[in-house]
N, C-alpha and C positions, 0 to 999 in steps of 0.2 A: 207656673207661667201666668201672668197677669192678660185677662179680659180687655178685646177692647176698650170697651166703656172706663174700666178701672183705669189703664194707658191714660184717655182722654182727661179722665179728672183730674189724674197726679200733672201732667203738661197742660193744662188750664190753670193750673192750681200756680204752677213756677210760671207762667205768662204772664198771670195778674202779678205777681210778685214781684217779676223782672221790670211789668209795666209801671208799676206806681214808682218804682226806687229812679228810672228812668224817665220817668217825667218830675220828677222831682230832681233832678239830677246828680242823684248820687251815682249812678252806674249811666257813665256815656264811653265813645270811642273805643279804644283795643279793650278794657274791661265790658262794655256791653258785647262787643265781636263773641270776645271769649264765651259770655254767659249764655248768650245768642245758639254758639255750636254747642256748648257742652249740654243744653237742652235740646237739641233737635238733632246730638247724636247718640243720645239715653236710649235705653233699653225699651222704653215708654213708647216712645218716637219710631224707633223701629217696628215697634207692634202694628201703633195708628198708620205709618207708611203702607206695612203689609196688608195690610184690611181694607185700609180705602181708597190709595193710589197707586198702588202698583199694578194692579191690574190695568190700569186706565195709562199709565205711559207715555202710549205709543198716542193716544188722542188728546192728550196732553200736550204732546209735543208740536200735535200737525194745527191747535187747536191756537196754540202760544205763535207759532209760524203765522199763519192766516192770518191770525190780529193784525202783525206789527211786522211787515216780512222784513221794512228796512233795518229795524232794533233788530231783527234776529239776526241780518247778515252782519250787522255794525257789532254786534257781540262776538261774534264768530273773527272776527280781523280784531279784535281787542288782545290783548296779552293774558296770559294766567293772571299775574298782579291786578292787571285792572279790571278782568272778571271777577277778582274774589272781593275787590274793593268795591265794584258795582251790585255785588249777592249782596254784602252784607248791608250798602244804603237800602237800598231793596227791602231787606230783611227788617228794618229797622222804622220804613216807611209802611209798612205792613203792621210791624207793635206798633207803631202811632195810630193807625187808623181806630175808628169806631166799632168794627166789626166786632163778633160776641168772638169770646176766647177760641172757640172751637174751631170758628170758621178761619179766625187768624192764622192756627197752628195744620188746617188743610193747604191754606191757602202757601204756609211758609214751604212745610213741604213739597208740594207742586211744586215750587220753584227750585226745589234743591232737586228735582228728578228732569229736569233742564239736561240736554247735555252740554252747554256750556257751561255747568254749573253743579253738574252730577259730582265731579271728584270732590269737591270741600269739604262733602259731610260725609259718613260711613251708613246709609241709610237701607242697603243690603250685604245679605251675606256672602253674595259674590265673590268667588276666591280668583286670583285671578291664575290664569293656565301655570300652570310649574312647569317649566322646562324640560322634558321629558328627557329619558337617559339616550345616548349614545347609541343606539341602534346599530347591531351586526350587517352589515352588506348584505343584499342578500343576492348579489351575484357570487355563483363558486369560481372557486378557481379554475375549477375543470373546463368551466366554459371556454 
Protein backbone atom coordinates (compact mmCIF):
# COMPACT_ATOMS: atom_id res chain seq x y z
CA UNK A 1 0.00 0.00 0.00
CA UNK A 2 1.39 3.34 -1.07
CA UNK A 3 2.12 6.32 1.70
CA UNK A 4 0.48 9.41 1.59
CA UNK A 5 3.15 11.39 0.60
CA UNK A 6 4.26 8.71 -2.17
CA UNK A 7 0.11 9.03 -3.40
CA UNK A 8 0.79 12.89 -3.47
CA UNK A 9 4.02 12.77 -5.68
CA UNK A 10 2.79 10.11 -8.22
CA UNK A 11 -0.67 12.78 -8.81
CA UNK A 12 1.63 15.84 -8.71
CA UNK A 13 3.78 14.11 -11.02
CA UNK A 14 0.45 13.35 -13.89
CA UNK A 15 -0.87 17.07 -12.85
CA UNK A 16 2.26 18.73 -14.19
CA UNK A 17 1.98 16.32 -17.05
CA UNK A 18 -1.64 16.73 -17.73
CA UNK A 19 -0.91 20.64 -17.19
CA UNK A 20 1.84 21.40 -19.77
CA UNK A 21 0.26 19.01 -22.66
CA UNK A 22 -3.01 21.28 -21.67
CA UNK A 23 -1.80 24.43 -21.90
CA UNK A 24 -0.19 23.68 -24.91
CA UNK A 25 -2.90 22.28 -26.27
CA UNK A 26 -2.61 18.98 -27.10
CA UNK A 27 -5.05 17.52 -24.40
CA UNK A 28 -8.47 19.81 -24.21
CA UNK A 29 -12.42 18.89 -24.03
CA UNK A 30 -13.72 15.07 -23.67
CA UNK A 31 -9.72 13.99 -23.91
CA UNK A 32 -8.82 16.41 -20.86
CA UNK A 33 -12.46 15.24 -19.05
CA UNK A 34 -11.27 11.90 -19.52
CA UNK A 35 -7.61 12.33 -18.28
CA UNK A 36 -8.92 14.70 -15.57
CA UNK A 37 -11.21 11.37 -13.97
CA UNK A 38 -8.91 8.74 -14.72
CA UNK A 39 -6.46 10.74 -12.40
CA UNK A 40 -8.51 11.79 -9.61
CA UNK A 41 -10.23 8.23 -9.77
CA UNK A 42 -6.42 6.39 -9.27
CA UNK A 43 -5.64 4.46 -6.49
CA UNK A 44 -3.17 7.47 -5.65
CA UNK A 45 -6.21 9.75 -5.40
CA UNK A 46 -8.08 7.55 -3.21
CA UNK A 47 -5.37 7.45 -0.76
CA UNK A 48 -4.74 11.38 -0.75
CA UNK A 49 -8.90 11.62 -0.52
CA UNK A 50 -8.50 9.21 2.69
CA UNK A 51 -5.91 11.18 4.53
CA UNK A 52 -6.81 14.50 4.07
CA UNK A 53 -10.48 15.06 3.11
CA UNK A 54 -12.55 12.69 4.15
CA UNK A 55 -12.53 13.43 7.48
CA UNK A 56 -13.39 16.98 6.93
CA UNK A 57 -16.63 16.41 4.60
CA UNK A 58 -19.19 17.37 6.33
CA UNK A 59 -17.23 21.01 6.92
CA UNK A 60 -16.47 21.11 3.55
CA UNK A 61 -19.81 20.95 2.73
CA UNK A 62 -21.44 23.47 5.28
CA UNK A 63 -18.09 25.65 4.49
CA UNK A 64 -18.76 25.34 0.17
CA UNK A 65 -22.74 26.30 1.26
CA UNK A 66 -21.78 29.57 3.44
CA UNK A 67 -19.64 31.04 0.66
CA UNK A 68 -22.00 30.98 -2.18
CA UNK A 69 -25.56 29.67 -0.85
CA UNK A 70 -27.25 30.99 -4.28
CA UNK A 71 -24.30 28.60 -6.48
CA UNK A 72 -25.28 26.00 -4.13
CA UNK A 73 -29.08 26.10 -4.57
CA UNK A 74 -28.56 26.99 -8.52
CA UNK A 75 -26.46 23.59 -8.55
CA UNK A 76 -28.78 21.58 -6.76
CA UNK A 77 -31.94 22.48 -9.70
CA UNK A 78 -29.17 21.84 -12.39
CA UNK A 79 -29.50 18.38 -14.16
CA UNK A 80 -26.91 15.39 -13.82
CA UNK A 81 -25.49 16.55 -17.43
CA UNK A 82 -25.09 19.99 -16.44
CA UNK A 83 -23.61 19.16 -13.07
CA UNK A 84 -20.87 16.94 -14.55
CA UNK A 85 -20.30 19.57 -17.35
CA UNK A 86 -20.09 22.27 -14.65
CA UNK A 87 -17.30 19.65 -12.40
CA UNK A 88 -15.52 19.20 -14.98
CA UNK A 89 -15.17 23.49 -16.20
CA UNK A 90 -14.47 23.76 -12.53
CA UNK A 91 -11.94 21.04 -12.76
CA UNK A 92 -10.21 22.40 -15.55
CA UNK A 93 -10.37 26.04 -14.02
CA UNK A 94 -8.60 24.69 -11.07
CA UNK A 95 -5.46 23.02 -13.62
CA UNK A 96 -5.38 26.50 -15.01
CA UNK A 97 -4.74 28.18 -12.02
CA UNK A 98 -1.29 29.06 -10.23
CA UNK A 99 -1.57 26.98 -7.30
CA UNK A 100 1.42 24.54 -6.52
CA UNK A 101 0.50 20.96 -7.70
CA UNK A 102 -0.54 19.78 -4.33
CA UNK A 103 -2.92 22.28 -3.36
CA UNK A 104 -4.51 21.82 -7.00
CA UNK A 105 -5.13 18.16 -6.45
CA UNK A 106 -6.69 19.00 -2.55
CA UNK A 107 -8.45 21.57 -3.95
CA UNK A 108 -9.79 19.14 -6.99
CA UNK A 109 -10.86 16.75 -4.63
CA UNK A 110 -12.81 18.89 -2.16
CA UNK A 111 -14.87 19.42 -4.89
CA UNK A 112 -15.49 15.96 -5.97
CA UNK A 113 -16.61 15.34 -2.23
CA UNK A 114 -19.54 18.11 -3.21
CA UNK A 115 -22.82 16.22 -3.05
CA UNK A 116 -23.71 17.67 -6.16
CA UNK A 117 -20.81 16.41 -7.46
CA UNK A 118 -19.91 13.36 -5.23
CA UNK A 119 -21.19 10.61 -7.89
CA UNK A 120 -18.65 11.44 -11.02
CA UNK A 121 -15.70 10.17 -9.52
CA UNK A 122 -15.40 6.62 -7.27
CA UNK A 123 -13.34 8.46 -4.50
CA UNK A 124 -14.70 5.90 -1.69
CA UNK A 125 -15.14 2.51 -1.09
CA UNK A 126 -18.69 2.76 -0.23
CA UNK A 127 -20.58 -0.18 -1.31
CA UNK A 128 -23.85 0.80 -1.83
CA UNK A 129 -26.76 -1.33 0.47
CA UNK A 130 -27.51 -4.80 -1.54
CA UNK A 131 -30.90 -5.56 -1.39
CA UNK A 132 -31.27 -7.73 1.17
CA UNK A 133 -33.08 -11.23 0.80
CA UNK A 134 -36.82 -11.71 1.11
CA UNK A 135 -37.34 -12.08 4.67
CA UNK A 136 -39.92 -14.83 6.34
CA UNK A 137 -43.09 -13.04 7.87
CA UNK A 138 -42.82 -13.12 10.98
CA UNK A 139 -46.33 -13.33 11.91
CA UNK A 140 -47.60 -17.36 12.42
CA UNK A 141 -50.25 -18.58 11.14
CA UNK A 142 -51.57 -19.51 14.42
CA UNK A 143 -52.11 -16.12 15.28
Amino acid sequence: MSTPENAMERLSERIVTLDGLFKRGIVTGPLLRKQLKSILSSRDAGTVFSTHIESDKKAIKILNRMENPSAWRDLFTRSREEREVNFYETLQTILSSDSHQEERILRMLQLACLPFYSGFLPLTNDKKKVASEVKPSRVSVLD
